[in-house]
C-alpha positions in Angstrom: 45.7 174.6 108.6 46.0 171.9 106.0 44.6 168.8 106.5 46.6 165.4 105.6 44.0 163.0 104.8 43.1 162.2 101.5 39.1 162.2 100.2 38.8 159.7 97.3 36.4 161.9 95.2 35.8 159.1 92.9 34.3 157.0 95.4 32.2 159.6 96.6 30.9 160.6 93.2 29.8 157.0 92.3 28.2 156.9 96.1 26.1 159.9 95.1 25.5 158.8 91.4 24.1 155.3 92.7 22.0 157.1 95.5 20.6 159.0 92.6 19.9 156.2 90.6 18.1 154.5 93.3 15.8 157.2 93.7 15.1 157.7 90.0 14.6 153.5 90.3 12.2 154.1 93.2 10.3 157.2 91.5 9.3 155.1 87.6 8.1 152.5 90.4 6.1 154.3 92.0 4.3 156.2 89.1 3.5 152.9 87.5 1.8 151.2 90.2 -0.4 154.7 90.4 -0.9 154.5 86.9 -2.3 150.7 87.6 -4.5 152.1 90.1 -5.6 154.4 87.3 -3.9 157.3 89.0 -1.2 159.8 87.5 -2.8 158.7 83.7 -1.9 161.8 82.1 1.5 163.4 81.3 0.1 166.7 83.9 -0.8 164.1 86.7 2.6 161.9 86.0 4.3 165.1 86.9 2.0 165.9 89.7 2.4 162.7 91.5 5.9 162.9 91.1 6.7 166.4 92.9 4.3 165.1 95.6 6.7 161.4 95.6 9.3 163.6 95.8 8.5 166.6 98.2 7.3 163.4 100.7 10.9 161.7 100.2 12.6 164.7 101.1 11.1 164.8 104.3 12.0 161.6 106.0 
């Protein structure tokens, strides 16, 4: 059965895009106050602390 409602993909696409962007925002944040703490100083712990940022923001 067909449904007649119509999904503007476009809107949901730049929903999703600026969701993104936001996180990615959130993320370089993050690292550099760490790295002003005089954590995450190398490219290894960068990467580190971000799967951990990550992995923790998935969860809530």
């Amino acid at each position: 059965m067909k449904s007649n409602t119509t999904v503007n993909h476009s809107h949901t696409t730049d929903h999703v895009v600026t969701d993104v962007a936001h996180l990615a925002w959130c993320a370089l944040v993050a690292l550099r106050l760490a790295q002003l703490k005089g954590q995450a100083l190398s490219p290894l712990m960068a990467h580190t602390f971000l799967m951990r940022w990550h992995c923790t923001k998935q969860r809530r």
